[in-house]
C-alpha positions as CSV (number, residue, x, y, z in Angstrom):
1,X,-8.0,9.6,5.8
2,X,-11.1,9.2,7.8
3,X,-13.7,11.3,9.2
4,X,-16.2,11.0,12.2
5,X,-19.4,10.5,11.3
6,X,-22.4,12.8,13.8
7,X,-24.9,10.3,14.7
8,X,-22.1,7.4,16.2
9,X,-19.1,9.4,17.0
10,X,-17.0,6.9,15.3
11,X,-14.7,7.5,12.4
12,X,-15.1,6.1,9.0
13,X,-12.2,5.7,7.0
14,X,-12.3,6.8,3.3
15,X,-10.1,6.6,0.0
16,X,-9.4,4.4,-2.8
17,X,-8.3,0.4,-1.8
18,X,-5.1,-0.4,-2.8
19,X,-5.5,-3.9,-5.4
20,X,-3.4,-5.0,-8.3
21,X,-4.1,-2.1,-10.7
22,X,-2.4,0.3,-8.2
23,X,1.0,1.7,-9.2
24,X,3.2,1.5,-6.1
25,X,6.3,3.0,-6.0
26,X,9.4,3.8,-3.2
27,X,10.0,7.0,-3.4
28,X,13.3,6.7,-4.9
29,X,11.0,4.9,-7.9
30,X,11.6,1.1,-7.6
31,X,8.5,-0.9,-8.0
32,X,6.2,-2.3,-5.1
33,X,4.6,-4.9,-5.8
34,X,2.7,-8.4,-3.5
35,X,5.9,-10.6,-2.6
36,X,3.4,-13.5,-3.6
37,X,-0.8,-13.0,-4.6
38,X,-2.3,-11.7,-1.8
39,X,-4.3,-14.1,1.0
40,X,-7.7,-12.4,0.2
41,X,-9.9,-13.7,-2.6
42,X,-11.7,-10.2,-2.9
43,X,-11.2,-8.8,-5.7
44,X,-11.8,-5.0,-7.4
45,X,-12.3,-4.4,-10.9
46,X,-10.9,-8.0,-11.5
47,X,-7.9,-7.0,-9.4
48,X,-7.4,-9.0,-5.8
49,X,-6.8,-6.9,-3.2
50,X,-4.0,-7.3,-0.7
51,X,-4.2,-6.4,2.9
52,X,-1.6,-5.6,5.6
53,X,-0.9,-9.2,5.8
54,X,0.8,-9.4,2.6
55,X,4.7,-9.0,2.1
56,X,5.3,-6.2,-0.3
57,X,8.6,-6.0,-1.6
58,X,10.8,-3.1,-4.0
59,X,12.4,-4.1,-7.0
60,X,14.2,-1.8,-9.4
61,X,15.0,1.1,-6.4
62,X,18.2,3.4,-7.4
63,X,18.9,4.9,-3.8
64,X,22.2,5.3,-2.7
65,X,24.4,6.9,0.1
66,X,27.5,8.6,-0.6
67,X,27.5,6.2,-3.7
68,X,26.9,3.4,-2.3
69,X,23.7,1.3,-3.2
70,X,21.1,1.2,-0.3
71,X,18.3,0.2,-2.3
72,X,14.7,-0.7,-0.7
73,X,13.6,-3.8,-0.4
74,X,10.4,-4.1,1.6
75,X,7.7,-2.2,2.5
76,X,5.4,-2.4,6.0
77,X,2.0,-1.2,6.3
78,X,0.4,0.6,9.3
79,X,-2.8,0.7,8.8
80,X,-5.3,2.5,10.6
81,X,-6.8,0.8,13.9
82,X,-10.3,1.2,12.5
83,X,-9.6,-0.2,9.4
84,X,-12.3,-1.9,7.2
85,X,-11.0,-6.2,7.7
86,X,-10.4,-8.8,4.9
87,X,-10.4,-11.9,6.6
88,X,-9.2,-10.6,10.0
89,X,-6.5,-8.5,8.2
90,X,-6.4,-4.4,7.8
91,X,-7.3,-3.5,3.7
92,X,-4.8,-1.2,2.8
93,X,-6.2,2.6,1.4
94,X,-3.9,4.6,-0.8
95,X,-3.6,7.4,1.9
96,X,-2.5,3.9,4.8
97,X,0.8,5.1,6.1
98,X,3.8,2.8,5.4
99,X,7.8,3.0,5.3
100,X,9.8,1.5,2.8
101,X,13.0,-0.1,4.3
102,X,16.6,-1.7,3.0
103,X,17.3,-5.3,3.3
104,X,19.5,-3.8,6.8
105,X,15.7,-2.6,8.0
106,X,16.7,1.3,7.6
107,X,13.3,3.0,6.7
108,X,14.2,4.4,3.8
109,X,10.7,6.7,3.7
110,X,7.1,6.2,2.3
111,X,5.7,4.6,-1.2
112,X,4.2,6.7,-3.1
113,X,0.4,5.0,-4.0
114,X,-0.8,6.8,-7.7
115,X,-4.7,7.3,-7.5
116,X,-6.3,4.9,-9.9
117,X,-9.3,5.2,-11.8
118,X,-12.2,2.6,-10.8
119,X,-14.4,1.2,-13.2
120,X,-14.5,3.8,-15.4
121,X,-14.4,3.5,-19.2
122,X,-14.6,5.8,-22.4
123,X,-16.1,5.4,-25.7
């Protein structure tokens, strides 16, 4: 999401950062998770946070095609061209658009990103 701000004309993106708490899903319900920890060393509510840099790959996805398994196995990030940078890399929002794809590169459609909670506790 972003918005354009009056006094510079320039938009300002907005939304939650995607880090290591976020649930990540393909839509079919596999898990997405960092192929490896991601590059950056910033880190949210203890959490790092990955950037479009980082591999991002499905594990546990049911899909099939006429019964046969097409599962996905990767996901790619497009982030937005004004993107706030980690280290020269995009940060990834949980509105940044993305496909899922099979190990054959068929975009299989987008993750879904759950909102997450940020530093907030209960007594």
């Amino acid at each position: 999401m972003s918005t354009r701000t009056k006094e510079t004309g320039r938009n300002v993106l907005s939304g939650n950062l995607v880090n290591g708490g976020s649930a990540i899903s393909c839509p079919h319900g596999g898990r997405v998770v960092p192929a490896s920890a991601p590059s950056s060393g910033v880190r949210i509510d203890g959490h790092q946070v990955p950037t479009a840099a980082d591999v991002f790959i499905v594990s546990g996805c049911r899909h099939t095609v006429d019964g046969v398994p097409h599962p996905c196995a990767t996901v790619r990030w497009t982030p937005h061209r004004d993107s706030v940078l980690i280290d020269g890399s995009p940060v990834l929002l949980e509105g940044t658009s993305a496909l899922c794809f099979s190990a054959a590169l068929v975009p299989q459609g987008p993750p879904v990103v759950a909102a997450s909670a940020r530093g907030v506790s209960s007594r």
